[in-house]
C-alpha positions in Angstrom: 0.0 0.0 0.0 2.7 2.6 1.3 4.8 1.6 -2.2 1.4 2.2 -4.4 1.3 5.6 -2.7 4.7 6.8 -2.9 4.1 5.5 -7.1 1.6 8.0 -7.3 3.3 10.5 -5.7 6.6 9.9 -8.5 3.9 10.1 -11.2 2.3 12.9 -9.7 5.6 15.2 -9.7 6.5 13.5 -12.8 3.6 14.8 -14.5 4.1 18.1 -13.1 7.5 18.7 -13.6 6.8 17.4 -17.4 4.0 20.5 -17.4 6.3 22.6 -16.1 8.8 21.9 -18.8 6.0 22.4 -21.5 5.1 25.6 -20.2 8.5 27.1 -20.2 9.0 26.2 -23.6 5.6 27.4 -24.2 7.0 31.1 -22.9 9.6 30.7 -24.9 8.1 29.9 -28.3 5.6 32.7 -27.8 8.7 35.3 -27.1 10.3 34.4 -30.0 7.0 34.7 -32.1 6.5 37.3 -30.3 9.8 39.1 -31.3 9.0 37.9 -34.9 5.6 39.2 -35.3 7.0 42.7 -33.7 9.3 42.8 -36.5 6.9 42.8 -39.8 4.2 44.1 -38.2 5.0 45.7 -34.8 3.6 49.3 -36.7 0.1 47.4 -38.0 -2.1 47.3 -34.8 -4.8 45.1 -36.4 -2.5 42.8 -37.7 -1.1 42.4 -34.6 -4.7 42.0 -32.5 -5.3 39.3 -35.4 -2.0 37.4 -35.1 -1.9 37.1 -31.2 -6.2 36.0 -31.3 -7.6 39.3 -29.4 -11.4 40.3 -29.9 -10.0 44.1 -30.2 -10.2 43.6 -34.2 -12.5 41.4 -36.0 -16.0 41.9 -33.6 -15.1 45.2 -31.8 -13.1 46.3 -34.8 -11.4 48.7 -31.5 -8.3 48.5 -33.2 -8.4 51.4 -35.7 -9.3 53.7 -32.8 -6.4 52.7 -30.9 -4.2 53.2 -33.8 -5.2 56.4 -34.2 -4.4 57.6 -30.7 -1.6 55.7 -29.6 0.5 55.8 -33.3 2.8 58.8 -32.0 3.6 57.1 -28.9 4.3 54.0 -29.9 8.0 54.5 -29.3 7.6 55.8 -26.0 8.6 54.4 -22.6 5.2 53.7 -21.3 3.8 51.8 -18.6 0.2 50.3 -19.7 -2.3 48.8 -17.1 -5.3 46.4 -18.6 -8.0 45.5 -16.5 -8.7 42.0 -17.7 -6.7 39.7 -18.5 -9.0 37.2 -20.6 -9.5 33.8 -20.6 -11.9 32.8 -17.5 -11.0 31.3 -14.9 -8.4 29.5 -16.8 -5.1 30.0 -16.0 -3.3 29.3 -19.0 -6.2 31.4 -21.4 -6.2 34.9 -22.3 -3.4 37.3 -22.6 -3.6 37.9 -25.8 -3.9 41.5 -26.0 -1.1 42.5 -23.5 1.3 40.5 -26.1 -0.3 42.7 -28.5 0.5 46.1 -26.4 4.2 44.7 -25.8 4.7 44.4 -29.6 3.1 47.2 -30.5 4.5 49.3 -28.3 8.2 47.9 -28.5 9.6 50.5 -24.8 6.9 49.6 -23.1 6.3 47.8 -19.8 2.9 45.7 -20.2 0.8 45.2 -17.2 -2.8 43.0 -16.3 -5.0 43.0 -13.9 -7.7 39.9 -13.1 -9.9 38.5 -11.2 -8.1 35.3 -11.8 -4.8 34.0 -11.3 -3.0 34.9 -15.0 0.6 34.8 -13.7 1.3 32.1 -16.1 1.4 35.2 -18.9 4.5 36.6 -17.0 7.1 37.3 -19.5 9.6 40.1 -19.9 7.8 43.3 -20.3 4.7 41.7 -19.2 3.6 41.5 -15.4 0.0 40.4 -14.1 -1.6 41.2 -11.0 -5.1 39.3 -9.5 -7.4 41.1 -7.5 -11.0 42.9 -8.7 -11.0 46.3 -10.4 -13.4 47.1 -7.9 -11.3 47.0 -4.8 -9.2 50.5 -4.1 -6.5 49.3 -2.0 -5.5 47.0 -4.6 -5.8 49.1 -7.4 -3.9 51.3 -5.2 -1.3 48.7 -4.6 -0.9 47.8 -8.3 -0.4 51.5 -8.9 2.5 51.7 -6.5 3.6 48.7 -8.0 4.3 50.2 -11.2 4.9 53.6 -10.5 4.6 55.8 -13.3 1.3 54.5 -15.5 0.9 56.4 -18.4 -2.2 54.5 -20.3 -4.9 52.0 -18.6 -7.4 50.3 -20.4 -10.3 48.8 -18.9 -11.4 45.3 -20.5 -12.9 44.3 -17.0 -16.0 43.1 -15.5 -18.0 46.0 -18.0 -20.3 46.1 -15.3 -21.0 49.9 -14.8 -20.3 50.5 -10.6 -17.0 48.3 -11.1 -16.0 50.5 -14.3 -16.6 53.8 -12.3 -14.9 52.7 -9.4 -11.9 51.6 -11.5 -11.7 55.2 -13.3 -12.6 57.2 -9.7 -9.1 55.2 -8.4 -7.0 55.6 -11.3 -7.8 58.2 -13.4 -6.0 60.7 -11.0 -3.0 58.1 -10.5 -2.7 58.8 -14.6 0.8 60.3 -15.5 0.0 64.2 -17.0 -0.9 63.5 -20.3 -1.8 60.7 -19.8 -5.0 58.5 -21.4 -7.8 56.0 -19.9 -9.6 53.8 -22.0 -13.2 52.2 -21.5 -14.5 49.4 -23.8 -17.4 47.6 -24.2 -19.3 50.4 -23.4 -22.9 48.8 -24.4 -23.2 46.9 -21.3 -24.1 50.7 -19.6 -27.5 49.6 -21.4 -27.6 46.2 -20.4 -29.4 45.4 -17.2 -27.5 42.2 -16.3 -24.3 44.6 -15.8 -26.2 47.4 -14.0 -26.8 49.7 -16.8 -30.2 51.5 -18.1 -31.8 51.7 -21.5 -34.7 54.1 -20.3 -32.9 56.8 -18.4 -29.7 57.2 -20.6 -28.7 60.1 -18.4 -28.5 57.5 -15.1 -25.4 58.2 -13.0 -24.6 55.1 -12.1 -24.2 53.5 -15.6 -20.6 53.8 -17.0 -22.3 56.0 -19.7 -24.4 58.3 -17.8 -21.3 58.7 -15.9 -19.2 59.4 -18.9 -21.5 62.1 -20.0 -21.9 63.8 -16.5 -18.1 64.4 -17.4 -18.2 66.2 -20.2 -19.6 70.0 -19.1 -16.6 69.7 -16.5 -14.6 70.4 -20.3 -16.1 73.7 -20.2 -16.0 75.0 -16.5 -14.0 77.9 -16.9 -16.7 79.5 -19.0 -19.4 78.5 -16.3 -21.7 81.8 -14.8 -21.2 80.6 -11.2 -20.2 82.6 -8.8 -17.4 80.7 -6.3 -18.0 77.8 -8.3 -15.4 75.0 -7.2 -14.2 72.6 -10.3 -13.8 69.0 -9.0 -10.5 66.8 -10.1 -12.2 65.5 -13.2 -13.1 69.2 -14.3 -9.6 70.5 -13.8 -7.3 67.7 -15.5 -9.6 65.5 -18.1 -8.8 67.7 -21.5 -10.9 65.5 -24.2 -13.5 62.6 -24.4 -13.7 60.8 -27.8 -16.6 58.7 -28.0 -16.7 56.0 -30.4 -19.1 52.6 -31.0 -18.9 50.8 -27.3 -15.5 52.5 -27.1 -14.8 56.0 -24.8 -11.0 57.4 -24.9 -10.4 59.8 -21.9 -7.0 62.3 -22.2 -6.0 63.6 -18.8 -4.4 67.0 -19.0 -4.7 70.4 -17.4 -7.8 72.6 -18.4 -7.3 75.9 -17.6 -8.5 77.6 -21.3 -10.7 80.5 -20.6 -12.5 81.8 -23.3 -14.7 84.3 -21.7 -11.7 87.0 -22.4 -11.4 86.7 -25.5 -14.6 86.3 -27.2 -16.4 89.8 -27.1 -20.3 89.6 -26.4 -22.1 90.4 -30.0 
């Protein structure tokens, strides 16, 4: 009986030093493919969502709008945070699109948030944290983590309280100039996620939320006497909305108009 056991147990760590083996050369074939892909089409941000299996091209077609904003600083030293990691609850799933920032963006440290445990997508350049996007003292943590973060994207939960909590936290933890990106933006309408298809201006749906922002780009030119402008008023410069996508460029917003424009 005690030599049946101890057989398992050899078969056991056999087994899972033989997995271990297979995923180190895994991480190794996909940083060489990696490096590969990077070099015919590290400029070609669809290609690149395409070759490394991300829903970013193809159904959200997001892609195009990322290339458009992030194209001049794709040589930059940046540090990127994603919220979501992909892939379930499956550890060895997902990660596609932080391979596609860390080719795409060739300086760049890549980092992910989930959920789930994704640690088995740790690679140079790439580092992934688990906890909820929905918790500030991690969120916080992650932040002091990586210091500097210069761009975050949230591919999270797309429920509406998680995604405003997320962008409360680190939308002020931004580098200047730096940019926050929402996806999926539908589910604000989608009940199942918290959002509201009657009252479109509802505050606590990522959308109505979005929109409460957008005034706050104009707050120097409001008629209110002592009126104090809140964080979001003072440093968010431009809101691009696009199809289920919102891009959000932190920045300091002191233009005043109401001294040059003479009243007719």
């Amino acid at each position: 009986m005690i030599l049946g056991m101890l057989g398992k147990i050899r078969k056991a760590a056999k087994n899972h030093l033989e997995q271990e083996k297979i995923d180190s050369l895994k991480k190794v074939w996909r940083q060489i493919f990696g490096l590969l892909i990077r070099m015919v089409y590290g400029h070609n941000l669809n290609r690149l969502a395409s070759l490394f299996g991300t829903d970013k091209w193809g159904r959200h077609s997001y892609t195009r709008y990322y290339q458009n904003h992030f194209e001049s600083l794709r040589r930059k030293r940046l540090n990127i945070l994603e919220i979501g990691v992909g892939g379930d609850d499956n550890p060895r799933c997902g990660g596609g699109s932080l391979r596609m920032w860390k080719a795409y963006f060739p300086n760049s440290h890549v980092y992910g948030i989930d959920i789930h445990d994704k640690a088995y997508h740790n690679e140079p350049r790439i580092e992934t944290f688990q906890g909820s996007q929905s918790d500030e003292a991690f969120l916080r943590y992650v932040a002091s983590q990586i210091g500097r973060i210069d761009i975050v994207i949230d591919d999270g939960s797309h429920i509406s309280q998680h995604v405003i909590t997320s962008f409360k936290i680190l939308f002020p933890l931004l580098s200047d100039n730096g940019v926050y990106v929402i996806e999926d933006t539908q589910t604000s309408y989608w009940v199942k996620y918290g959002g509201d298809s009657c009252n479109l201006n509802n505050p606590i749906t990522s959308m109505g939320f979005l929109k409460s922002l957008i005034d706050g780009l104009n707050c120097e030119e409001y008629e209110i006497e002592n009126y104090m402008p809140s964080y979001f008023d003072q440093y968010i410069v431009a809101m691009h909305f696009y199809h289920n996508l919102v891009f959000i460029q932190k920045g300091f917003n002191n233009k005043n108009s109401k001294t040059q424009v003479k009243p007719i």
